[in-house]
C-alpha positions, 0 to 999 in steps of 0.5 A, spaced: 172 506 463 167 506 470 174 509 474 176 513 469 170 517 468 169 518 476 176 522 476 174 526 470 168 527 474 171 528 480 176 533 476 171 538 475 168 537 480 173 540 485 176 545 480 169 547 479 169 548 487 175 551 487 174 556 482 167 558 486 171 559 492 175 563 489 171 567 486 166 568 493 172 570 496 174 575 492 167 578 492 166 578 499 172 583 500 167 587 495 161 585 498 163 587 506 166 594 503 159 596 500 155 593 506 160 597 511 159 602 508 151 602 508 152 601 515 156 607 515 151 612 511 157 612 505 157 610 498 163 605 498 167 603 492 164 605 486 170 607 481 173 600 478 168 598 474 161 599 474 158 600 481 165 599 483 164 591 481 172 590 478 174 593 485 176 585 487 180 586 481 183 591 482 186 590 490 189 583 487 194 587 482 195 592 487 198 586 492 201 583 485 205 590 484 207 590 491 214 590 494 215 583 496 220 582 503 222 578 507 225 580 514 233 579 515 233 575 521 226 571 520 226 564 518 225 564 511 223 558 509 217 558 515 215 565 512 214 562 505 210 556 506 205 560 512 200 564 508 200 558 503 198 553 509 193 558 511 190 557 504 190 550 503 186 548 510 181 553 508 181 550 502 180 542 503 175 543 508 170 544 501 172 537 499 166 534 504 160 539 502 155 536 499 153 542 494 147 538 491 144 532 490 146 528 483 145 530 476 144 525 471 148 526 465 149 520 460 146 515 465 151 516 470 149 518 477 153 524 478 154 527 485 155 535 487 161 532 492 167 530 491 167 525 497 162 522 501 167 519 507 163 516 513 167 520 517 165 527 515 165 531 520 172 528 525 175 530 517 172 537 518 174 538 526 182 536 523 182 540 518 180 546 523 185 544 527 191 544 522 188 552 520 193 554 526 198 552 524 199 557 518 198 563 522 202 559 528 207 559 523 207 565 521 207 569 527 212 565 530 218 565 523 216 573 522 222 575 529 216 580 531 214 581 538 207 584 535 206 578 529 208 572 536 203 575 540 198 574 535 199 567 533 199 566 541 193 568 541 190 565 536 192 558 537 190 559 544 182 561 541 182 556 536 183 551 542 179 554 546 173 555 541 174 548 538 171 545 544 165 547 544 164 547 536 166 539 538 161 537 543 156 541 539 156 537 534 156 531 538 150 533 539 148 533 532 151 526 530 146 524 537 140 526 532 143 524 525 147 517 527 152 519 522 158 523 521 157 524 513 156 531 510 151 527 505 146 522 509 146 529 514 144 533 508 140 528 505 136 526 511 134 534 513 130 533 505 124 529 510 117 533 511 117 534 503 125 539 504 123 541 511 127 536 516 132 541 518 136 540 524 136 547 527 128 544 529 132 539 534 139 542 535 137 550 536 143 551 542 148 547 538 147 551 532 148 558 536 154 554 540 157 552 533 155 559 530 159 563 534 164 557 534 166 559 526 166 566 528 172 564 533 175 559 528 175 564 522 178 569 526 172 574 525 169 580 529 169 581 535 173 575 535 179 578 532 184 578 536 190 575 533 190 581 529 188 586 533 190 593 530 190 597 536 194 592 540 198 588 536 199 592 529 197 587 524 198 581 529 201 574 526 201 578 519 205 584 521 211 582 517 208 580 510 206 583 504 205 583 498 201 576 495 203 574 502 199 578 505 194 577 501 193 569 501 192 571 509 188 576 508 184 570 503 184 565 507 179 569 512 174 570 507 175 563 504 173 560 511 168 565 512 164 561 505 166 555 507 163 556 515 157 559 512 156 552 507 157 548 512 152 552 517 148 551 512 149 544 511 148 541 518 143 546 520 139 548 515 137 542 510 143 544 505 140 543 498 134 542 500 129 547 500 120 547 502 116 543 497 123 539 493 120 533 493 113 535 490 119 538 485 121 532 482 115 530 480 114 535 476 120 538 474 127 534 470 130 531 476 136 535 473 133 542 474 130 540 481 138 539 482 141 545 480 135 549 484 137 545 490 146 548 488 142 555 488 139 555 495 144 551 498 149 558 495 142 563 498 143 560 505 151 561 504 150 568 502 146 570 508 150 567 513 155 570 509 152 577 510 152 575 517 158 574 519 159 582 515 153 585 519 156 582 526 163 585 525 160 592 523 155 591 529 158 589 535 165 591 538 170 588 539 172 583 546 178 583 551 182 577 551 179 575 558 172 576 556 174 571 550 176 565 554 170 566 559 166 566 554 169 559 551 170 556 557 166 559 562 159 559 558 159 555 551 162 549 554 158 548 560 152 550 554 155 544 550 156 539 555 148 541 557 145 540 551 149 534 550 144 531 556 138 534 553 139 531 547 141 524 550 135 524 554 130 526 548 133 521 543 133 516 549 125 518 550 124 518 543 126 510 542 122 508 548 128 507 552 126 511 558 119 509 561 
């Protein structure tokens, strides 16, 4: 009974997250046209719907209703599977998110995670890394000059800025002495919620942040489509819910980026004063008040990644590398030693 208990448990969990997702996704397409356009002094989607809320709706149907074609001379059975690629590795990365503490039901334990591996963080690295071959997949298979280059260029981004976002959680695994999303989660709930990691790792945090705007394919990352240049780039060809999925995939890795932003640097579900809460509230209560400022900071970072590309241009390709190689690189091999030495100093190894 115990082992078919935690599937069903854990069946609900994933598609619980898997329906969030999902949804946050969708919105975010949404909430980045209402931003833009209060940026830009406009009104923004405003006519499906009160307040323009079912316009998500809406651009999901117009893709559904759009013709579907296939390239003559592209390789059809690539060109089927590399949207749905795309969309699978931005998906898997969620399995490892701690969404909350546990929830007491039934006098069972139950934890907001759908796996705890001791290996959390090199299972989030390897994912990331399979991310490009959808879009490697893709622009390759299209038989397009304009969809190849983009894949190009995305593979050689994803390689250059996974680099630096590995070493900057080489730092982090220094200051934890874990590679599982729950014990880093549940060490930062220390100073009564307040233990965070953007306190000893603030470098790695930015190395990291502008690691997952390279990684999601966002501005001025965006390169690998640039429309100026290479017309949609990898996904020049695809249309219809092809096209879609793409599309999806940049917003589902932009949600799970920002959780997992939250998660390493800035305490996950823990917020200031949760320990005094579980004294006074139901321990179930505190649990879901920790899933709602997990979600907060998410939305922020969210928010972030909206204001960024609004805000800043975008980069030449040249300025894109250097900035890889030339400066978080260095940055990263450099906090790694000052972390090494604090971490050395504060056992009393270095007299």
């Amino acid at each position: 009974m115990g082992i078919e208990a935690l599937l069903i448990e854990k069946t609900i969990l994933v598609a619980v997250v898997f329906v969030v997702t999902l949804g946050i996704a969708a919105y975010s397409t949404y909430g980045e046209r209402k931003i833009a356009a209060f940026f830009q002094d406009r009104i923004g989607p405003n006519k499906a719907g009160p307040f323009g809320l079912l316009q998500p709706l809406a651009d999901g149907l117009k893709m559904l209703m759009k013709e579907d074609f296939t390239p003559v001379q592209s390789n059809r059975f690539l060109f089927q599977i590399a949207p749905g690629l795309s969309m699978l590795t931005a998906l898997m990365v969620s399995a490892v998110i701690p969404w909350g503490n546990t929830l007491q039901i039934g006098g069972r334990e139950i934890a907001l995670q759908a796996t705890d591996i001791n290996i959390g963080i090199l299972y989030i690295l390897g994912v990331v890394s399979l991310g490009v071959y959808g879009i490697m997949i893709g622009g390759w298979s299209s038989n397009n000059k304009f969809a190849l280059l983009g894949a190009l260029r995305a593979s050689s981004q994803m390689i250059s800025y996974e680099l630096p976002m590995g070493l900057s959680l080489i730092a982090l695994l220094m200051v934890t002495g874990t590679m599982s999303f729950g014990e880093i989660a549940a060490q930062q709930s220390g100073w009564n919620g307040m233990q965070w990691n953007i306190i000893y790792q603030p470098l790695g945090f930015v190395i990291f942040l502008v690691c997952a705007f390279a990684e999601a394919n966002r501005t001025p990352f965006d390169l690998p489509e640039c429309e100026a240049e290479l017309v949609g780039g990898y996904h020049t060809e695809y249309s219809s819910m092809k096209l879609g999925f793409f599309l999806f995939a940049e917003y589902t890795h932009m949600f799970v980026s920002s959780a997992i932003i939250s998660t390493l640097y800035f305490g996950g579900y823990n917020f200031p004063g949760i320990g005094s809460l579980y004294e006074i509230l139901p321990h179930n209560v505190v649990t879901l008040l920790g899933v709602a400022a997990l979600f907060a900071k998410t939305l922020f970072f969210i928010f972030l990644f909206m204001w960024v590309r609004w805000t800043i241009p975008r980069f030449r390709y040249d300025q894109l590398m250097n900035l890889g190689w030339k400066m978080l690189v260095p940055l990263a091999i450099v906090n790694i030693i000052i972390t090494a030495a604090v971490v050395l100093f504060a056992d009393g190894q270095i007299i």
